[in-house]
KOLLUM-355713 format. One record per residue: x, y, z of N, C-alpha, C in turn. Coordinates in steps of 0.2 Angstrom, whole numbers, plus 2048, in hexadecimal, padded with zeros to 3 digits. Example, Ala and Ser with C-alpha at 12.3 -4.5 7.8 and 13.67 -1.06 7.14 Angstrom:
8427E482783E7EA8278427F0827 8407F58238447FB824840800827 
REM end
This chain:
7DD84E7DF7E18497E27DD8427E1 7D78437E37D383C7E27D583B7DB 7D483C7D77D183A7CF7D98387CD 7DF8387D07E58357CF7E682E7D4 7E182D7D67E18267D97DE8227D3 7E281A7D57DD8157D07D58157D1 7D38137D07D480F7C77D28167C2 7D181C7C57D38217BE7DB8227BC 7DE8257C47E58237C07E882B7BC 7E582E7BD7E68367BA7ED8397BD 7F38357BF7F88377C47F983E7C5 7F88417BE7FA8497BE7F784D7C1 7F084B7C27EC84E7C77EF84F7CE 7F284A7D17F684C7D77FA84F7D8 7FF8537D48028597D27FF8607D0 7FA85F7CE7F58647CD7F28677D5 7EF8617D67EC8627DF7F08647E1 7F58627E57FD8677E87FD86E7E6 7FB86F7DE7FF8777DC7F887B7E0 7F28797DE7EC8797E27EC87D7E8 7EE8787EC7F08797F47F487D7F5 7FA87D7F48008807F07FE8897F1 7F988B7EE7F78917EB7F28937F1 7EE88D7F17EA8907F67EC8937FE 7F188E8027F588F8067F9895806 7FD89680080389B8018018A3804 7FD8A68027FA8AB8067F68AC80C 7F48A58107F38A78167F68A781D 7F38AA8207FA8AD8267F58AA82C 7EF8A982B7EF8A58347EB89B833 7EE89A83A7EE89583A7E8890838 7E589683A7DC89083A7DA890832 7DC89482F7DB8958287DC890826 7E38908257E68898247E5885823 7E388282C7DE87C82F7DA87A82A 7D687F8277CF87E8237CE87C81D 7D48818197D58808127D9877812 7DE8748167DF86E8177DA869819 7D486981C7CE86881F7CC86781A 7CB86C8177C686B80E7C886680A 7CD86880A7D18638047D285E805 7D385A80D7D185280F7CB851810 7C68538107BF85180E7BE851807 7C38568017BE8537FB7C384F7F9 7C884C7FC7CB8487F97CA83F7FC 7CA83F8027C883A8097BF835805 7BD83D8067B483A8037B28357FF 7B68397F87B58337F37BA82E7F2 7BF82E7F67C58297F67C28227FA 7BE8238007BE81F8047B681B805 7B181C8027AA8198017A9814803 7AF80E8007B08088037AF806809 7B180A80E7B28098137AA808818 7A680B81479F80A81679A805813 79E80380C79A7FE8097937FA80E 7947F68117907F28137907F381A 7927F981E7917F982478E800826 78C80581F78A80B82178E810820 78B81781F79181D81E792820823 79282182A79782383079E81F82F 79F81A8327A681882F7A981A829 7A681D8237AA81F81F7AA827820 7A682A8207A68318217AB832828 7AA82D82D7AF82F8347B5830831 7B782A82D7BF82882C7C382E829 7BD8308227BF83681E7BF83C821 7BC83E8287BC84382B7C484582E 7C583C8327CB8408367D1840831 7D083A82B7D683D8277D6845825 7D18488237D184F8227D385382A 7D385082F7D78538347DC855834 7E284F82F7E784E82E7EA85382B 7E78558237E685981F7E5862822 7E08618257E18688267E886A82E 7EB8648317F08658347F686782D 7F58638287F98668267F986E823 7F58708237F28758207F787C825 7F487B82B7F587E8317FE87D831 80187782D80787983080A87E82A 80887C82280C87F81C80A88581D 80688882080488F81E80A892823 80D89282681389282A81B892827 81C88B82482188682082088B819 81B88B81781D89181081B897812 8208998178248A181782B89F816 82D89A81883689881783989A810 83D89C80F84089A806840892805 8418937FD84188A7FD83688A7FD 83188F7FD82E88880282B8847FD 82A8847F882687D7F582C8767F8 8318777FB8348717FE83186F805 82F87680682E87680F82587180D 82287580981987180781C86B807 82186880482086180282485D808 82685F80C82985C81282485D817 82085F81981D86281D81585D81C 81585A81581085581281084F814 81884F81381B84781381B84681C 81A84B81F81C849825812849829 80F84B82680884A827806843826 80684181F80883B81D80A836823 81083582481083182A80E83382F 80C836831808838838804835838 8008368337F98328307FB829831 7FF82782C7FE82082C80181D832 80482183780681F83D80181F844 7FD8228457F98238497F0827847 7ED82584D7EA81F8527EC818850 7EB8148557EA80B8537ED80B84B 7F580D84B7F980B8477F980F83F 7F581383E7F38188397EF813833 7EE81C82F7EA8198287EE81A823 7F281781F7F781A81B7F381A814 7ED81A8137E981680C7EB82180C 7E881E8047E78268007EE82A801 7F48278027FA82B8017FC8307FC 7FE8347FB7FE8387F38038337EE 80982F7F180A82A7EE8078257E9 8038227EF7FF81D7EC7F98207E5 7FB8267E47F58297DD7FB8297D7 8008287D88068277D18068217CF 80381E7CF8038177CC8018197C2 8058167BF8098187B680981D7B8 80E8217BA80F8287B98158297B9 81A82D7BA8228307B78268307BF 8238307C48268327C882582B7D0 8248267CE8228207D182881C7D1 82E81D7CB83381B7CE83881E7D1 8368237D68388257DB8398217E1 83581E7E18348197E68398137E8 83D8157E38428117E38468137E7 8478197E784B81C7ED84B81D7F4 84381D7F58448227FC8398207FC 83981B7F982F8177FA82C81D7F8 82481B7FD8208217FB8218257FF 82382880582682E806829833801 82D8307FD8328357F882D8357F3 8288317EF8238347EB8208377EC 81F8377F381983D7F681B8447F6 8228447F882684A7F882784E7F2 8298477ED82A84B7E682384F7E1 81F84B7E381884D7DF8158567E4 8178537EB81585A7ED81B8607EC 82085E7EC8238647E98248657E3 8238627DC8208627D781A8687D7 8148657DB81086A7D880F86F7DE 8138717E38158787E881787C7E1 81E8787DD82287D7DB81F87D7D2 81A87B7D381687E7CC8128827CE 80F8827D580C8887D980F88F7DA 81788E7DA81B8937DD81E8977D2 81C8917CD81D8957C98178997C7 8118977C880A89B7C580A8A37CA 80E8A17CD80E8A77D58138AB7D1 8198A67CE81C8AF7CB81C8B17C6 8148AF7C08128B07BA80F8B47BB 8098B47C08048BA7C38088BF7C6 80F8BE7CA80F8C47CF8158C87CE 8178C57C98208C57C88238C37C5 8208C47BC8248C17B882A8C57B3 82C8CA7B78358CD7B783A8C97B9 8378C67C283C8C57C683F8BD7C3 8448BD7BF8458B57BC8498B27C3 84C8B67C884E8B27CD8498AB7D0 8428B07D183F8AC7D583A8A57D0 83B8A57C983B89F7C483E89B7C2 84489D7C48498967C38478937C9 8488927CF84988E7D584388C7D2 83D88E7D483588B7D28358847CB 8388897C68388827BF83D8817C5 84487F7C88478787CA8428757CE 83F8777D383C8717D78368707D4 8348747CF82F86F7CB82F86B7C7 83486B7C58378647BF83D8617C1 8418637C984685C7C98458577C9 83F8547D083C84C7D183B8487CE 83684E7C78348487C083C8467BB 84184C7BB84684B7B784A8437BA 84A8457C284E8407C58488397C5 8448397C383E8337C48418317BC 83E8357B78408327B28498307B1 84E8327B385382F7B48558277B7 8508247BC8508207C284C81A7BD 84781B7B88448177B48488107B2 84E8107AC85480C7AC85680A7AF 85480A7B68568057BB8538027BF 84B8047C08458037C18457FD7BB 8437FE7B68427FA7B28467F37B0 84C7F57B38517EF7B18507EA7B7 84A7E97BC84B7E47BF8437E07BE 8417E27B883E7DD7B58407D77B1 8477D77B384B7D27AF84E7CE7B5 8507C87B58557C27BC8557BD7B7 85C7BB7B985C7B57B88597B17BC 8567B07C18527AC7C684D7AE7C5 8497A97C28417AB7C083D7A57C5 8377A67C78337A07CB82C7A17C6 82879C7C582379B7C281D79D7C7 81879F7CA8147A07CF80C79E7CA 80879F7D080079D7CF7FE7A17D3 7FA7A77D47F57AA7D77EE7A77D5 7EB7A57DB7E47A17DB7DF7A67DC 7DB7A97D97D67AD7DC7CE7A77DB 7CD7A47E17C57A07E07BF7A57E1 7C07AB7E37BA7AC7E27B57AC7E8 7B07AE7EC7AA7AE7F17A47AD7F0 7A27A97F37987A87F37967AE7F1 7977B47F67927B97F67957BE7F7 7937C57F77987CB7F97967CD7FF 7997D28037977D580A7997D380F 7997D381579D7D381B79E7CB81D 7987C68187957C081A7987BE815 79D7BF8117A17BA80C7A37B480D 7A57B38157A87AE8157A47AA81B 79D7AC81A79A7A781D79979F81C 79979E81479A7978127A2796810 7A67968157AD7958167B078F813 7AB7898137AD78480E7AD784808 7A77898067A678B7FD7AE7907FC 7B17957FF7B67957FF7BB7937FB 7BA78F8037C278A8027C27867FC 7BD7837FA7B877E7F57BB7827EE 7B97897EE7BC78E7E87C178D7E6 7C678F7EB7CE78E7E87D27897EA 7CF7837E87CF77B7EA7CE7797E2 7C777B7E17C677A7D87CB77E7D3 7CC7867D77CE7887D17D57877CE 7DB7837D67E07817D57E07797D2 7DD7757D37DB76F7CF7DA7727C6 7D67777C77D57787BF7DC7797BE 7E277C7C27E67807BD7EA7787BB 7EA7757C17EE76F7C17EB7687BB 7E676A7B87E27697B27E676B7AC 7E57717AC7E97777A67EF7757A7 7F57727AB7FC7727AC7FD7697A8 7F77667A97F975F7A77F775F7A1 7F376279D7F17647977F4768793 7FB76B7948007717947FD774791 7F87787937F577D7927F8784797 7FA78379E7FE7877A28047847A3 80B7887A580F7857A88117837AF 81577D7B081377D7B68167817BC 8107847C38147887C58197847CB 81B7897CE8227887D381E7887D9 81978F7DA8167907E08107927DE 8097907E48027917DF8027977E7 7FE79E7E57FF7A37EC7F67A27EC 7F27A17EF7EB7A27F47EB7A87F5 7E57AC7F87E37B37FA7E37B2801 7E37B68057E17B780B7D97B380C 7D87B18127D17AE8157D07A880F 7D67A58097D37A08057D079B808 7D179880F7CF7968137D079781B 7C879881D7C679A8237C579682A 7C77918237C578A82A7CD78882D 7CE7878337D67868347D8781830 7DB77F82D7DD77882A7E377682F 7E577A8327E87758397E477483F 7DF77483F7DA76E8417D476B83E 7D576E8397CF76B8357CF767831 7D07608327D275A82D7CF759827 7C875C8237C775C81F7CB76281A 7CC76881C7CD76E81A7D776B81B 7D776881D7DF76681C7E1763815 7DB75C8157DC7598117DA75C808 7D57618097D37648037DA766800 7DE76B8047E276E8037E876B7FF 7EC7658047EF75F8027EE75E7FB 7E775C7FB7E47597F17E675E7ED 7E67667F07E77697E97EE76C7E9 7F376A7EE7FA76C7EC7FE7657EC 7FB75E7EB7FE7597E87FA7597E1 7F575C7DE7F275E7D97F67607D3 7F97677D67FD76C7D480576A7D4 8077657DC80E7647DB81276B7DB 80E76F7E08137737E28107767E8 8137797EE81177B7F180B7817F1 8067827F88027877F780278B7FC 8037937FC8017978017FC798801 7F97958087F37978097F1799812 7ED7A180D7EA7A58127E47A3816 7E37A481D7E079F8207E07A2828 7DA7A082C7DB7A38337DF79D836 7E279F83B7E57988417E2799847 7E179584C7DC7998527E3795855 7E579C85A7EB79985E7EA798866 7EC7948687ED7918717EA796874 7EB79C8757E97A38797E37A5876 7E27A186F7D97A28717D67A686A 7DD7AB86A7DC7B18647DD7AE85D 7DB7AF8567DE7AC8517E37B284F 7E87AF8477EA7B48457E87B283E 7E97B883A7E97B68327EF7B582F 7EF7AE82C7F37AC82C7F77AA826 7FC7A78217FE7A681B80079F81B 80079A81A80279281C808790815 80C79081781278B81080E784811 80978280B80677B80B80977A806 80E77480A81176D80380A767807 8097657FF80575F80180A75A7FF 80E7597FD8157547FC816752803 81575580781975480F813752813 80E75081080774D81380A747819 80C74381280D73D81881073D81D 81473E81F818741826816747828 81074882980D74D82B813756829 81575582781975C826819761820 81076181F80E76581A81076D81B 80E76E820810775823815776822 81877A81E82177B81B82178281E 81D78682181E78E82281B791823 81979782881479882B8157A282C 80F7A782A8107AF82B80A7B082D 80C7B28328037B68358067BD836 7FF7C18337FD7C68328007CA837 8077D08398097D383B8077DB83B 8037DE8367FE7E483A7F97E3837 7F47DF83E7ED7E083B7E77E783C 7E27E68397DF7EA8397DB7EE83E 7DB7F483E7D57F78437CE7F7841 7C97F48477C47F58447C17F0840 7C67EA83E7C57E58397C77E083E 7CE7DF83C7D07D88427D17D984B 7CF7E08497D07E18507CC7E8855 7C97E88597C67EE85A7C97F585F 7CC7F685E7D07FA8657C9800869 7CB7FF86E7C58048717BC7FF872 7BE7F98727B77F48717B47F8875 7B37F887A7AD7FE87E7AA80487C 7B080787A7AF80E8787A980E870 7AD80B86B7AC8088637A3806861 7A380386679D800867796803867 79780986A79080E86A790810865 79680F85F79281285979080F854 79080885278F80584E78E7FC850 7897FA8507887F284F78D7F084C 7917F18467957EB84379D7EC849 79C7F284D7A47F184F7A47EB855 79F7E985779F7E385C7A27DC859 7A17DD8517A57D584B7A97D784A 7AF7DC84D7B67DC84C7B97D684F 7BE7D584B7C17CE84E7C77D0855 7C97CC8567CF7CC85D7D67C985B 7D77CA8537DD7C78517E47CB856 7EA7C28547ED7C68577F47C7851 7F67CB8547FD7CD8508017C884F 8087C684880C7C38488127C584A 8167C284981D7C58498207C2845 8287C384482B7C084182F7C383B 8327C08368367C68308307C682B 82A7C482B8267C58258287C281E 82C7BE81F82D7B781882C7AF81B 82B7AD81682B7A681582D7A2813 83179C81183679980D83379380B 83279380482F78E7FE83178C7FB 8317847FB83577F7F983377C7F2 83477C7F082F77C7E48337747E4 82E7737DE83076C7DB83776B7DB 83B7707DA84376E7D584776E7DC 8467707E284A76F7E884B7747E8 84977C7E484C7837E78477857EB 84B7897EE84978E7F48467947F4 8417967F484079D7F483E7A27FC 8407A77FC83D7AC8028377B07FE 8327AF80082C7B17FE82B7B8804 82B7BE8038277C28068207C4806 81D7C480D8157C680F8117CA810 80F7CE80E80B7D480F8067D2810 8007D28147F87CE8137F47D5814 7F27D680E7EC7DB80C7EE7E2811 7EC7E58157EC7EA8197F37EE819 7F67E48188017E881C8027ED816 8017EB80F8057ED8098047F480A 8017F880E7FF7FE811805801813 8087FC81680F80181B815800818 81780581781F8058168237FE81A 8247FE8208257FB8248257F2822 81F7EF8208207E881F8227E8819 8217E98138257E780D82C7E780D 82D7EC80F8337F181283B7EA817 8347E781E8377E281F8377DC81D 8337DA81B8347D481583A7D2811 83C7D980C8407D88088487D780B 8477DC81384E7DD8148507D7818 84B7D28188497CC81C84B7C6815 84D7C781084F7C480B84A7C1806 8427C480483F7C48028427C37FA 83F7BF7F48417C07EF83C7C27E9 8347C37ED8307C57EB82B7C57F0 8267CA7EE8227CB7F18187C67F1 8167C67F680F7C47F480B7C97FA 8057C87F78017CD7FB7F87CA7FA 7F87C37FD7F47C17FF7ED7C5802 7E87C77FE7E27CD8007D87C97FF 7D67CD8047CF7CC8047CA7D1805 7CA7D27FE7C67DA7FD7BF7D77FC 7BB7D17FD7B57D07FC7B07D37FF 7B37D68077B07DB80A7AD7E280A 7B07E48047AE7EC8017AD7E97FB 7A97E47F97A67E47F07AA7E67EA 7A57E87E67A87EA7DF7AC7F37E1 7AD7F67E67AF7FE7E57B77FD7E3 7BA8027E37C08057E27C78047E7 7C58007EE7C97FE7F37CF7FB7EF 7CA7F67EC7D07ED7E97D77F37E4 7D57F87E27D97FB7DB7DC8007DE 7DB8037E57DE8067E87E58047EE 7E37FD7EE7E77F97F37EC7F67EC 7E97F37E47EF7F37E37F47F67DF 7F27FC7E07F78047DF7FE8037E4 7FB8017EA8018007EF8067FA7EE 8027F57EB8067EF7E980C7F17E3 80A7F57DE80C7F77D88137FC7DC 8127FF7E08178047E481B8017E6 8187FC7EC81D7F97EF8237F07EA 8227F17E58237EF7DF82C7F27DC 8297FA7DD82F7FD7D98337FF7DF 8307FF7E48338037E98397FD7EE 83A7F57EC83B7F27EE8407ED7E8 83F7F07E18407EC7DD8407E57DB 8377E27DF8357DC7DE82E7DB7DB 82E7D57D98277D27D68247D27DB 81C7D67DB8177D47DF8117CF7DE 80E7CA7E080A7C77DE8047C77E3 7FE7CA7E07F87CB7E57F27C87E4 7F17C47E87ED7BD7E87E77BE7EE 7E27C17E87D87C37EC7D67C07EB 7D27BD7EE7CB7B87F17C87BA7EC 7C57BF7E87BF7C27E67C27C57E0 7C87CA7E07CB7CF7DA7CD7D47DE 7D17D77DA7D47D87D57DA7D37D9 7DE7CE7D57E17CB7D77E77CE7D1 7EE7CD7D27F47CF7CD7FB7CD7CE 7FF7CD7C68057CE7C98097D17C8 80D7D47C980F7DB7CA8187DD7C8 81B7DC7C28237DE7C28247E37C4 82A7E17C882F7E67CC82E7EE7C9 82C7EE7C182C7F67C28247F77C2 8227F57C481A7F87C78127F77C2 8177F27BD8107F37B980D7EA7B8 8077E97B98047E17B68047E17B2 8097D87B18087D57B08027D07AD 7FC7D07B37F87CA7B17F37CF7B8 7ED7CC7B67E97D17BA7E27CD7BA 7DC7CC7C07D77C87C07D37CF7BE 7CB7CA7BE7C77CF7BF7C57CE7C5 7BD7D47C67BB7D27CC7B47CB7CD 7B47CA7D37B17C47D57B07BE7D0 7B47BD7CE7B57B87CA7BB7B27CB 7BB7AC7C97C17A67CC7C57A97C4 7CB7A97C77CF7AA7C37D67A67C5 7DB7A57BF7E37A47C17E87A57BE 7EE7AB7BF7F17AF7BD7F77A97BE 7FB7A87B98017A37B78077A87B7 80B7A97B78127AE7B68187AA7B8 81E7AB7B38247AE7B68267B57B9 82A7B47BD82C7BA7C38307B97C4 8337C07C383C7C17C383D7C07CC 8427BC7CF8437BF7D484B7C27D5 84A7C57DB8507CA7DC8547C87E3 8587C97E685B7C97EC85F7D27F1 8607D57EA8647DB7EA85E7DF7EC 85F7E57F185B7EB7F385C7F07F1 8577F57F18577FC7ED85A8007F2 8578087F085B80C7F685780B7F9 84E80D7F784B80E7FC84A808802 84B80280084E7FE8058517FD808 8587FF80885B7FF80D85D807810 85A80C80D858814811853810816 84E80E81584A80B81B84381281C 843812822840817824843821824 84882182484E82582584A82F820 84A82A81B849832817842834819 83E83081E83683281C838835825 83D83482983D83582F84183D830 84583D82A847844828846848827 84084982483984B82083584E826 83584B82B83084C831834851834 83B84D83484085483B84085A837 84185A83284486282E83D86682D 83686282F82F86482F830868836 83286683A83186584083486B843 83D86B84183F87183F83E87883E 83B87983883787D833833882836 82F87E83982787C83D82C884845 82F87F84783388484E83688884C 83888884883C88E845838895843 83289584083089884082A89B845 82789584D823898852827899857 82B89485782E89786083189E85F 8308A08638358AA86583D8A5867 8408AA8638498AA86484C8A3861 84889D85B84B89A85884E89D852 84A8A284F84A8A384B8518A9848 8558AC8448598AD8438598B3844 85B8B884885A8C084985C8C4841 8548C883F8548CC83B8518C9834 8508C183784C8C08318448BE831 8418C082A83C8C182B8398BF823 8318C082382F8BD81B8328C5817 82F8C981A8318D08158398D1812 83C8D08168438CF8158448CA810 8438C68108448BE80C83E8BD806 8398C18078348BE8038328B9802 82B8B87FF8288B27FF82A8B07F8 82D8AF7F582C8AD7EF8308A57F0 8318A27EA83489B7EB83A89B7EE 
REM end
């Protein structure tokens, strides 16, 4: 499973892992077993997935994190070894996945959704699924895919007379992909609008790597102040065209620029430079004390009337442990860094912003700020909020040169197809990108380097299915888990006379 994450990208390896599990599950009968064999598997998967996460603060942190996600992992273990007695069961494995899944990225302090089985198809056959029913129905499809290439090696070894039990097996191992490859020609038709907007993704770049990045906060700001001036260079040169909207990273400035009169005016300089406006990522320290992280619509054209600020998104789920510490008391006995957790506070609001271009059109820009594009939930609302493209503002400076930045933009590429919108992702440091609706870049930065990515970008107004299904199929996934799960421990749900012997374990 790991080795079907970016940046290897092996997607077919994540169908492989399932038949894996798949196999190793199907013949156990008590629960702790289970537990272990699922245990196993989210440690060898969590371990080298998450490294990152210790970079520069030590490996407790990263060992804890990939511990309790293998908790997850072996919960689920504990429940399929139960769920594959049912008939059908490579449905019941891959429902019983999907619903671990969101357990996981719903809880503690708001969950972990990184390392999705989803999130590992990126160029792979079955990602435009996502169009239907997000990463939940990816997740689903890939694990009953490889359940039911599990359930056919089961009846090559145990029982290759019985053709009843290889038809069902080849159907739920090859429907998802047929219906994934069916879904394609529609996926891909929304690389095309007549509404196109011209954009600029700024990537300026940081002093220095590690948790101190943004200690020289005005070399920063200074970065992507030059780098937009350069591009505003190239546009007068016609060497670029001009763009409509230039998008900033997260933290591209750390200094408030609504109180800091010189970081106002930089800003000013470089979107009457550019001639168009600029989103720019940035703290705001608010009345109560607390900051948030925030996204600023800067028109510098509306300087003199003070009425630069055209638009305004703070950061609606922030981070545990990053911008925020839950349990400060508790958290603290273990580690010196969790005392420089920050105290952000949450936003609110629809998660868009409306942007006003040279020619007087209007666009709804949707926000995701690094951490959000994690959740179904904010892309999700954005779009149904009249988003007509997406940005995803990030500051991956924190975790260096590792695999984080290619793993975060796996999600962006997902949430791309699964919304049928342009995503553009604007890093401080890299990987910076821009992303067409069916999931693949366009234009792509490197890492720690000043770069700037120029593009047309189709925008859209119309929604997919899996936009407007919403939450719904991934909460059905849960109950029919749930179901399954009772029906087979409580005494007297179950249906009198039936039994595995009677029914068999076969697909």
């Amino acid at each position: 499973m790991w080795a079907a994450f970016p940046p290897r990208n092996l997607w077919f390896l994540g169908i492989a892992s399932f038949a894996v599990l798949a196999l190793a599950l199907k013949d156990v009968s008590r629960y702790r077993d289970g537990f272990l064999y699922g245990f196993a598997y989210g440690l060898g998967f969590f371990l080298p997935l998450l490294p990152w996460v210790g970079v520069y603060v030590g490996p407790l942190p990263w060992v804890a994190l990939a511990v309790v996600m293998a908790l997850y992992t072996g919960l689920f273990g504990l429940i399929a070894v139960r769920l594959v007695r049912l008939p059908a069961w490579p449905v019941w494995f891959a429902l019983a996945w999907v619903t671990v899944e969101w357990a996981r990225s719903s809880f503690p302090f708001g969950g972990f959704p990184w390392g999705r089985a989803a999130f590992g198809q990126i160029g792979g056959p079955m990602l435009s699924l996502a169009s239907l029913g997000g990463a939940p129905l990816v997740s689903f499809a890939i694990a009953l895919s490889g359940a039911g290439l599990a359930a056919v090696v089961m009846w090559a070894v145990a029982a290759p007379r019985q053709w009843n039990r290889l038809v069902p097996a080849l159907i739920m191992t090859l429907l998802t992909p047929i219906v994934a490859a069916l879904l394609w020609p529609s996926v891909d038709s929304r690389n095309d609008s007549d509404n196109q907007l011209t954009i600029a993704a700024i990537q300026g770049n940081v002093p220095r790597l590690g948790l101190d990045f943004n200690a020289q906060r005005r070399a920063v700001l200074d970065n992507h102040v030059r780098e937009t001036l350069a591009l505003a260079a190239a546009v007068r040169a016609g060497e670029q065209p001009r763009p409509d909207l230039v998008i900033w990273p997260e933290n591209a400035s750390d200094i408030d620029p609504t109180a800091n009169e010189d970081a106002a005016e930089e800003i000013t300089m470089a979107s009457l430079a550019i001639d168009a406006p600029i989103l720019v990522g940035t703290l705001v320290q608010n009345p109560d004390g607390r900051p948030t992280n925030t996204v600023l619509v800067w028109d510098g054209r509306r300087a003199t009337d003070g009425q630069q600020i055209q638009g305004r998104y703070d950061k609606q789920i922030i981070q545990p442990f990053g911008e925020y510490l839950p349990w400060r008391s508790f958290f603290t006995h273990f580690s010196s860094y969790a005392a420089s957790a920050g105290n952000f506070r949450p936003g609110t609001g629809p998660g868009v912003v409306e942007v006003e271009t040279h020619t007087g059109k209007s666009v709804t820009v949707g926000v995701s700020t690094c951490w959000e594009i994690a959740f179904d939930r904010s892309a999700r609302k954005a779009v149904r909020s009249g988003a007509e493209f997406l940005s995803v503002p990030t500051n991956n400076a924190t975790f260096g040169r590792t695999q984080m930045t290619y793993q975060q933009l796996a999600m962006s590429q997902l949430r791309a197809v699964e919304h049928g919108r342009a995503v553009v992702v604007a890093a401080t440091s890299g990987v910076s990108a821009v992303i067409a609706p069916d999931g693949h870049t366009t234009a792509r930065s490197g890492f720690f380097e000043p770069a700037m990515l120029v593009q047309s970008i189709p925008l859209h107004t119309d929604q997919t299915i899996a936009t407007e299904a919403g939450p719904w199929p991934e909460r059905l996934a849960v109950l029919l888990t749930v179901c399954g799960f009772l029906f087979l421990v409580v005494p007297g749900i179950r249906l009198r006379g039936w039994s595995k012997e009677e029914h068999g374990d076969g697909a």
